[in-house]
C-alpha positions as CSV (number, residue, x, y, z in Angstrom):
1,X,-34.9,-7.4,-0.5
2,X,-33.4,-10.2,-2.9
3,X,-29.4,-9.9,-3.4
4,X,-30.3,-9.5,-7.2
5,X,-32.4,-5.9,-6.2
6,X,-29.6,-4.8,-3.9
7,X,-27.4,-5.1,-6.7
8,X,-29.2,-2.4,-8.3
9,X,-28.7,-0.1,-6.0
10,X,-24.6,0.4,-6.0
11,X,-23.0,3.6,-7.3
12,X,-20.1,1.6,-6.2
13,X,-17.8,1.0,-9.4
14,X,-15.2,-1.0,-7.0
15,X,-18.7,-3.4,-6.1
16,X,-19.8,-3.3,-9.7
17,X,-16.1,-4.5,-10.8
18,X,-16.2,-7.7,-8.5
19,X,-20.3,-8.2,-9.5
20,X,-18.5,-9.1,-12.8
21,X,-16.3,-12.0,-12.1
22,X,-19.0,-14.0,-10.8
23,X,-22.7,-13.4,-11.2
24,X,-23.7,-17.2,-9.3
25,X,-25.2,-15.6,-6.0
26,X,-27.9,-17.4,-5.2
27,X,-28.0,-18.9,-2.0
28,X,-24.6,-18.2,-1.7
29,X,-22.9,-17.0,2.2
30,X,-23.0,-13.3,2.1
31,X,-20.0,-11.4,3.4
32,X,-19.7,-10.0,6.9
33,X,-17.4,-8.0,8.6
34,X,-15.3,-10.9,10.9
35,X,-14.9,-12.6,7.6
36,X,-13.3,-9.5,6.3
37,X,-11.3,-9.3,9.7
38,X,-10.0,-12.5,9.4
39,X,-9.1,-12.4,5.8
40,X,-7.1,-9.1,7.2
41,X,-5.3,-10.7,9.3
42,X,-4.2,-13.2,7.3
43,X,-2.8,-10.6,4.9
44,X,-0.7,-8.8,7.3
45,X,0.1,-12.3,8.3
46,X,1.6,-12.9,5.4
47,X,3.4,-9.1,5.2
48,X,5.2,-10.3,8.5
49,X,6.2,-13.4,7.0
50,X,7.6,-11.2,4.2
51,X,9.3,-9.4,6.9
52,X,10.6,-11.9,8.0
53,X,12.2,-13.2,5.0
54,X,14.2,-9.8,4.7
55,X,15.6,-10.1,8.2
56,X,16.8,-14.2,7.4
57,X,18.1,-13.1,4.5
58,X,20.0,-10.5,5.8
59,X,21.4,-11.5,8.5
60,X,22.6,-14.7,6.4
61,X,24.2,-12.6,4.1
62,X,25.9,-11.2,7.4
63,X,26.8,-14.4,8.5
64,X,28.4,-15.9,5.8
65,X,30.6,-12.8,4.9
66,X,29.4,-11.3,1.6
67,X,30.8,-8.2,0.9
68,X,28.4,-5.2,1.8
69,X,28.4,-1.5,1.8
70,X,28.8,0.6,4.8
71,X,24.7,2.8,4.1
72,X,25.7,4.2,7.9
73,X,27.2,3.0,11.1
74,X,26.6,-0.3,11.9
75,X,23.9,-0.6,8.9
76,X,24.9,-3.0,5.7
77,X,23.4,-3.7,2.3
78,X,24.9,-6.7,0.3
79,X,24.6,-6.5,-3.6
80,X,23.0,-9.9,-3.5
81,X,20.0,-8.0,-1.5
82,X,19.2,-5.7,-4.2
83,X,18.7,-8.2,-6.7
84,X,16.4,-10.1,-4.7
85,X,14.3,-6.8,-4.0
86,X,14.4,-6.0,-7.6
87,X,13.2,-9.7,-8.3
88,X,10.5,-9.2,-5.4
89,X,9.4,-6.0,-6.8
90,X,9.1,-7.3,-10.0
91,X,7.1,-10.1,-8.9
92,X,4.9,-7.9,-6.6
93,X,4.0,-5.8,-9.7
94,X,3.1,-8.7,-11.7
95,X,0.7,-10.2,-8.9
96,X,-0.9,-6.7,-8.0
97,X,-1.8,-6.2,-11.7
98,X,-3.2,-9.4,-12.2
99,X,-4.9,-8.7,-8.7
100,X,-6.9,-5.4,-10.3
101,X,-7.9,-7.6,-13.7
102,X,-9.1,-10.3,-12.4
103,X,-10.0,-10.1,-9.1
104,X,-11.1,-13.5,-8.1
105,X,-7.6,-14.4,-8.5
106,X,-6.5,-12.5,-5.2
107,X,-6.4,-14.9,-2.4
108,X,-3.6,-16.4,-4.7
109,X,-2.3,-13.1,-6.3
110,X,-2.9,-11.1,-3.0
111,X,-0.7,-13.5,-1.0
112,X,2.0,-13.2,-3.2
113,X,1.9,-9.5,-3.3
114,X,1.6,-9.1,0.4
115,X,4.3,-11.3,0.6
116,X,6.7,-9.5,-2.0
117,X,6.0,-5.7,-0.3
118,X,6.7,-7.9,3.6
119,X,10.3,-7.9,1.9
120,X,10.2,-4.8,-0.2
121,X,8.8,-2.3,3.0
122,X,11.1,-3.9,5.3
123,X,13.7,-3.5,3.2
124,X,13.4,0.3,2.2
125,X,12.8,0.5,6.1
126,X,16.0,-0.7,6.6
127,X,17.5,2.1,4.5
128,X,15.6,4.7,6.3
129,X,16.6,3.5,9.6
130,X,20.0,3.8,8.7
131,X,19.7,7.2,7.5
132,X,17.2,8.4,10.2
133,X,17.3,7.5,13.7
134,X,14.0,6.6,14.9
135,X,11.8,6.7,12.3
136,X,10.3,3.8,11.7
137,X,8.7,4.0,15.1
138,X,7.0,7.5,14.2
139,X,6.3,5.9,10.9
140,X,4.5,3.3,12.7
141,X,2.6,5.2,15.2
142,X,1.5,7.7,12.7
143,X,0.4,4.9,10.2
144,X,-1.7,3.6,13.3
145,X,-3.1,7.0,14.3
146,X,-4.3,7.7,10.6
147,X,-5.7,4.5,10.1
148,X,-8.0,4.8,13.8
149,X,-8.5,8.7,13.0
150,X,-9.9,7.3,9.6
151,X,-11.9,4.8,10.6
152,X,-13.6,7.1,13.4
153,X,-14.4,9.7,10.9
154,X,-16.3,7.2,8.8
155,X,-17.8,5.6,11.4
156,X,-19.2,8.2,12.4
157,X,-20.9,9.5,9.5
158,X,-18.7,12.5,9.1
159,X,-17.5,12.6,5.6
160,X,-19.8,10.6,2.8
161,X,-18.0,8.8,0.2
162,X,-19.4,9.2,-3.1
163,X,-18.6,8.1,-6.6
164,X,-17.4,11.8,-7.3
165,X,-15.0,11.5,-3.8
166,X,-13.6,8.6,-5.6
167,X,-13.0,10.1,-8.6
168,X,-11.1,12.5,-7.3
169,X,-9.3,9.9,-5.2
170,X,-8.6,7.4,-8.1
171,X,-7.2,10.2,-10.2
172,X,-5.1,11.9,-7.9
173,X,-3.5,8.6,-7.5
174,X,-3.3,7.3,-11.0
175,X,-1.0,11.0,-11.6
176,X,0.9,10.2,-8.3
177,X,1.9,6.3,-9.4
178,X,2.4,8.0,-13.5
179,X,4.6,11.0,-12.3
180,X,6.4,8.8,-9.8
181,X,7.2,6.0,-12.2
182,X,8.5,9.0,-14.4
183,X,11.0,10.1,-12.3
184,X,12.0,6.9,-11.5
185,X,13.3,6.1,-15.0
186,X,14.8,9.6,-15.2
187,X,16.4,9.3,-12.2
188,X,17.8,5.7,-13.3
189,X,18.8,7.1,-17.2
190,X,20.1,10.3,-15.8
191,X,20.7,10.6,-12.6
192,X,22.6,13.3,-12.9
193,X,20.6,15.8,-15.5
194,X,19.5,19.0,-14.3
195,X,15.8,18.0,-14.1
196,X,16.5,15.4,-11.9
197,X,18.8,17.5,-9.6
198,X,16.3,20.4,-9.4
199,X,13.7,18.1,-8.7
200,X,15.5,16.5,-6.0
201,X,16.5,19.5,-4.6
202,X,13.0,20.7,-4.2
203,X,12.3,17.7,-2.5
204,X,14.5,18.2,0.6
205,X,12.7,21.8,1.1
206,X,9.1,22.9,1.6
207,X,7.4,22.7,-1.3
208,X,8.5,18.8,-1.3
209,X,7.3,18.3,2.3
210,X,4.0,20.2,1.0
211,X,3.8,17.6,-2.0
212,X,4.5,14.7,1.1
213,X,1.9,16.0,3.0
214,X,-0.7,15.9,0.0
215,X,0.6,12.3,-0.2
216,X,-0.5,11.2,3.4
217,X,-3.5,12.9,2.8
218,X,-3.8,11.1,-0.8
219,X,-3.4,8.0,1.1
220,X,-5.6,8.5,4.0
221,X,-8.7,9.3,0.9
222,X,-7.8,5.9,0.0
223,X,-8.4,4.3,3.3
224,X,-12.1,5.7,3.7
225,X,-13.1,4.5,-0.3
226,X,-12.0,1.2,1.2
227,X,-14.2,1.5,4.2
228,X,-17.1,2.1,1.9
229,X,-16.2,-0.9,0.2
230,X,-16.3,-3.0,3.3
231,X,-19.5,-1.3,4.3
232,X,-21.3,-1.5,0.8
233,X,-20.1,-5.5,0.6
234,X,-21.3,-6.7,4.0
235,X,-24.8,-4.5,4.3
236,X,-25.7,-5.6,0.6
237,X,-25.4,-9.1,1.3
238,X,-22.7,-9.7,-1.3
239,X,-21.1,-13.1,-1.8
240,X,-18.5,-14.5,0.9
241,X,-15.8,-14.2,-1.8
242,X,-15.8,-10.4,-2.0
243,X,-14.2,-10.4,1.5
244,X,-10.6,-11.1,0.0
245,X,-11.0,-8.0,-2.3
246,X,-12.1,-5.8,0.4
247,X,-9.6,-6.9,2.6
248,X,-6.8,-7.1,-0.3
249,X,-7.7,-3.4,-1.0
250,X,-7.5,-2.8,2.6
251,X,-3.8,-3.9,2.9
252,X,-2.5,-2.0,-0.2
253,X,-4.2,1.2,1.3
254,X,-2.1,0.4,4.3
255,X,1.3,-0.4,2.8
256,X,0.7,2.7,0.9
257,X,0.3,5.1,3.5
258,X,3.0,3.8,5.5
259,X,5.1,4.0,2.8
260,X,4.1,8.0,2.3
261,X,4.5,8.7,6.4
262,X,8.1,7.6,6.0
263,X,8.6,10.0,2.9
264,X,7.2,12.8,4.4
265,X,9.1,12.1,7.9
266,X,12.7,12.3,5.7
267,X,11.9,14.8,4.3
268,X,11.3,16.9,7.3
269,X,14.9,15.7,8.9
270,X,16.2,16.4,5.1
271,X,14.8,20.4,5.9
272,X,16.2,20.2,9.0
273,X,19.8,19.4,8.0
């Protein structure tokens, strides 16, 4: 079957998005699953070099004797520190937007962003660590289980991703990111507003860890729409180039539901307290 008549076939709108930025696919190296691997790697590459950054910085700060604040024993944060990770964050936004509009942009825009969330995630692990002993290990284990319990339910024909399951998906995340970004400016224009207080409160008990748990779950969604995208890319015989989105799409999935593990872990040693 010609590339062209595979193309007809996708219900995909994540394939039909990349079809877009380049229609030249004639005789063009299709993708494959070890180029997606590779390109994978080199993402996460790039997350540890992020990593990396934050722990330099750091511990120069340290070193040279700018004045920090005590977060818990034996764990600092300089004020030079949060304006770098408001200036990565900034900067990760910008690249991850410009990454979803024009998508063959993202082995530039994809390395930045990787790079920007290395610092950010390390960072706001840094925090958590200080405020919960041990939990970035059970983040990290979890993230790992997830992502193999995932990839085994896929695999294995279990669950079938269609474009109503990614519907569903896309929407429940576009309300999480909205909702999220709403409190976020309350909480920044008033902190201290009884809104923000009741909502916080709620968060600490169990209808927050519920709302965490949907979260994970919400994440974990994400994870097997990507697999579908690897899947849909190689066995159609789409171009080489598509690997970076799969794999691009791949890492953000990841970040993401590392990020929520470590949310919902606090917020069970918050219920505890």
């Amino acid at each position: 079957m010609a590339v062209n008549s595979r193309r007809k076939m996708f219900t995909n709108p994540a394939i039909s998005k990349i079809e877009r930025f380049d229609d030249a696919f004639s005789g063009a190296e299709t993708a494959s699953y070890k180029g997606i691997l590779a390109k994978t790697l080199y993402f996460l590459a790039v997350i540890l070099i992020g990593m990396g950054a934050f722990f330099y910085i750091h511990n120069y700060f340290g070193s040279q004797g700018y004045t920090g604040v005590e977060v818990a024993e034996g764990y600092y944060v300089y004020a030079n520190e949060s304006a770098i990770l408001f200036g990565a964050l900034i900067v990760t936004l910008i690249s991850g937007l410009v990454a979803s509009f024009a998508v063959g942009t993202i082995p530039v825009t994809g390395t930045i962003y990787c790079a920007g969330m290395g610092y950010a995630v390390t960072f706001v692990s840094y925090t958590y660590a200080a405020a919960y002993s041990g939990i970035i290990v059970e983040a990290l284990l979890l993230t790992v289980l997830i992502i193999g319990a995932m990839a085994l339910l896929y695999t294995s024909g279990w669950v079938k991703i269609g474009n109503g399951f990614r519907t569903v998906v896309y929407t429940c995340l576009l309300v999480s990111l909205i909702g999220g970004i709403i409190f976020s400016l309350m909480l920044w224009l008033a902190p201290n507003s009884a809104i923000v207080v009741s909502i916080l409160r709620l968060q600490n008990g169990p209808l927050g860890i519920v709302f965490a748990v949907l979260g994970v779950l919400l994440a974990s969604a994400l994870l097997l729409t990507d697999f579908e995208t690897i899947a849909q890319t190689v066995e159609n015989g789409l171009s080489k180039k598509y690997e970076w989105y799969c794999s691009y799409g791949l890492m953000v999935s990841v970040i993401y539901l590392y990020l929520k593990i470590l949310e919902l872990l606090a917020r069970i040693q918050n219920s505890k307290k």
